[in-house]
C-alpha positions, 0 to 999 in steps of 0.5 A, a space after each residue: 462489423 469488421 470496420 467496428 473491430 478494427 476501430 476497436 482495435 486500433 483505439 486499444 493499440 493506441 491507449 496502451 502506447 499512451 499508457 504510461 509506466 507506474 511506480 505505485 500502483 493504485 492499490 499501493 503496490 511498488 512496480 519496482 524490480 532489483 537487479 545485479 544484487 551484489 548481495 547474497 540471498 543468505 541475507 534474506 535467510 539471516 531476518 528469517 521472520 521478515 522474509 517468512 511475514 513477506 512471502 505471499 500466502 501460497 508460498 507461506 502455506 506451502 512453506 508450513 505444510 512442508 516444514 510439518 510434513 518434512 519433520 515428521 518423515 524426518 523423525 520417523 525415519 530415526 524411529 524406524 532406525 531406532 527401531 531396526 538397530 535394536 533389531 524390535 522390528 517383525 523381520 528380526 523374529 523378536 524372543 517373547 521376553 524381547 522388551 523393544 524401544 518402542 511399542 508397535 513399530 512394525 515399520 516405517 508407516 508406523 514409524 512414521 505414525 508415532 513421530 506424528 502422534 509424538 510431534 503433535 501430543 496426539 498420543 493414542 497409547 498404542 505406540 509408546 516409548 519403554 525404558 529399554 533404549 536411552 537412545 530413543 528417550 532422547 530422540 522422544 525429548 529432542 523431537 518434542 522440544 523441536 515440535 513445539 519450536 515449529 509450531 509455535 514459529 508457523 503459528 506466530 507467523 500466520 498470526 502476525 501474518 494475518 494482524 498485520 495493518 496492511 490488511 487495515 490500509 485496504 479499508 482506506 481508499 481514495 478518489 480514482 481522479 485527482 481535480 484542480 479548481 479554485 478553493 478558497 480564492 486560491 487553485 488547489 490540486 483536490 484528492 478525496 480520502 475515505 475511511 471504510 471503517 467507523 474505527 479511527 486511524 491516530 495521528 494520521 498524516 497526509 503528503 505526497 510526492 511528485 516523481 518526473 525525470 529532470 535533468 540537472 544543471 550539470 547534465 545529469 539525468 535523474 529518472 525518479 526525482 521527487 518534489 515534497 507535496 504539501 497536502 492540508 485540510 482545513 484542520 491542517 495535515 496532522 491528527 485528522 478526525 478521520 471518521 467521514 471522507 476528507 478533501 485534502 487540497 494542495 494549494 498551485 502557488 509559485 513554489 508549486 510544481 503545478 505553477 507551470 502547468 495548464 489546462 491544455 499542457 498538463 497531458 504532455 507532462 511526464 509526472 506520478 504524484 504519489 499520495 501517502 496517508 500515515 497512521 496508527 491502527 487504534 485497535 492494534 496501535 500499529 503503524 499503518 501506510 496507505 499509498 495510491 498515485 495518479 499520473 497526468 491521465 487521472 488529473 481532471 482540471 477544471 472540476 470539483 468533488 460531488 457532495 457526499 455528506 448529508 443529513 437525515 431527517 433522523 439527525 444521523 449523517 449519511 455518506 454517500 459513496 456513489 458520489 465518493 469519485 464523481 467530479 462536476 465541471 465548474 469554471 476554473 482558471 486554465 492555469 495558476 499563472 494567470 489567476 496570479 496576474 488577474 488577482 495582481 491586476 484588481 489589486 493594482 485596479 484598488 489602488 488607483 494604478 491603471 485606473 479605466 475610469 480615468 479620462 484625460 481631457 485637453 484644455 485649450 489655453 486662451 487668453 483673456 487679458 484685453 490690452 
């Protein structure tokens, strides 16, 4: 048993020093992080509805909460003043003809519960302002006017919040494993993309990025160069008829960054191929972005996609999402290389050059003139 827990242990200890650091993370997130900001953080208070649209939903509600709660003591506070300077409150022993700014304002709890009820038009019509104090008619304008600047900023802010097409990305997924195998007569870098909803996404347009550290001819090292990815489909990569799970492909020729690699080398690459999928939201007409990445790990060379679309007897077409990031192993060249030189050869074998079927056969001259 304790053999079992250090095998166990020393297999986790191995995997995460073999883990390599993201950019991207599956789910589309950056892992990115700024320092030494020479900039100051009032900026982020200039584009304060970005920043409030950004913030994480616990840090938004709180601000919501806060914002009400903290505007409603405020203003009871000025009630409570209000009240205290035209001396209306009990302790003053106010005469019967005492006509006060505000009805039944005892204290500052029931201070407190008029902002509430002026803030928010509750208005239960026990607390009320009279026209004894101009003072106090202008704090019950002012603080209407403020409410209704609030409520309609927090309200915009939650609904924005919650339309946002990052929402929609998360029903756009894509396969847990890249493949590489041959399509088409050519080796393709395989991806499969689904879209979990029956909406469609206009104008969607698929690329990538392959980020590794190079080192340029002067010496300089760049930790995130990026390589344009050219993803296709079969109908090309822009306007995708993205109602069924797609395949995109990107084809390993010369200009490929995958033309070096092989089979047996491709885990001791240092790459993250990042996938982007853009496209407009068709309900909302907003622009969406879904990201996702794959590092040499999750490159499987040598297998291809399991069929997924089928057709039912009914005449309806039925995706299977079981097989959605299944591979099959099928025979693949080990690398882009060779398959150049075994189509160059059987090229070369059609137009005669290096011909194994030719057979040179010596003949031995002799002479048959009889003197």
């Amino acid at each position: 048993m304790f053999n079992y827990l250090r095998k166990r242990f020393t297999s986790h200890i191995r995997e995460r020093s073999r883990r390599r650091a993201r950019l991207v993370s599956k789910d589309g997130r950056c892992n990115i992080e700024f320092g030494n900001v020479e900039q100051s953080r009032f900026v982020f208070l200039i584009d304060i509805w970005t920043t409030i649209l950004d913030l994480r939903w616990r840090y938004k509600m709180t601000i919501f909460i806060s914002a009400f709660l903290g505007s409603w003591f405020l203003f009871g506070l000025l009630w409570y003043v209000v009240a205290y300077i035209h001396k209306d409150l009990p302790e003053f022993n106010p005469s019967i003809n005492h006509t006060p700014c505000v009805e039944n304002i005892n204290g500052l709890t029931s201070a407190f519960l008029f902002s509430l009820e002026t803030q928010v038009t509750i208005g239960y019509g026990f607390r009320c302002v009279t026209e004894q104090c101009a003072t106090a008619i202008f704090l019950l304008i002012f603080q209407s006017i403020l409410g209704v600047i609030i409520n309609s900023f927090m309200c915009g802010a939650i609904l924005a919040k919650i339309s946002r097409s990052k929402n929609r990305a998360k029903t756009i997924t894509f396969s847990k494993n890249a493949v590489i195998s041959k399509r088409g007569g050519k080796l393709c870098l395989l991806i499969r993309v689904a879209n979990l909803r029956k909406s469609l996404l206009i104008g969607s347009h698929i690329y990538g990025k392959l980020l590794k550290t190079t080192i340029t001819p002067e010496g300089e090292t760049i930790i995130l160069d990026q390589v344009n990815i050219e993803f296709v489909v079969d109908a090309g990569n822009e306007n995708l008829f993205f109602i069924s799970p797609l395949t995109i492909y990107h084809i390993i020729d010369k200009n490929s960054p995958f033309f070096h690699m092989a089979a047996e080398t491709i885990l001791q690459q240092d790459f993250e191929l990042v996938v982007f999928l853009d496209g407009t939201v068709e309900a909302t007409s907003a622009t969406c972005q879904v990201r996702t990445s794959y590092i040499p790990e999750e490159v499987l060379w040598g297998y291809r996609f399991a069929p997924i679309v089928s057709k039912t007897k009914e005449g309806k077409y039925r995706v299977d999402f079981q097989n959605f990031s299944k591979t099959v192993a099928v025979e693949t060249p080990h690398c882009a290389f060779c398959l150049y030189n075994e189509k160059e050869a059987k090229a070369k074998e059609k137009k005669g050059y290096n011909n194994p079927g030719f057979v040179l056969s010596e003949v031995s001259e002799t002479s048959d003139t009889k003197m």
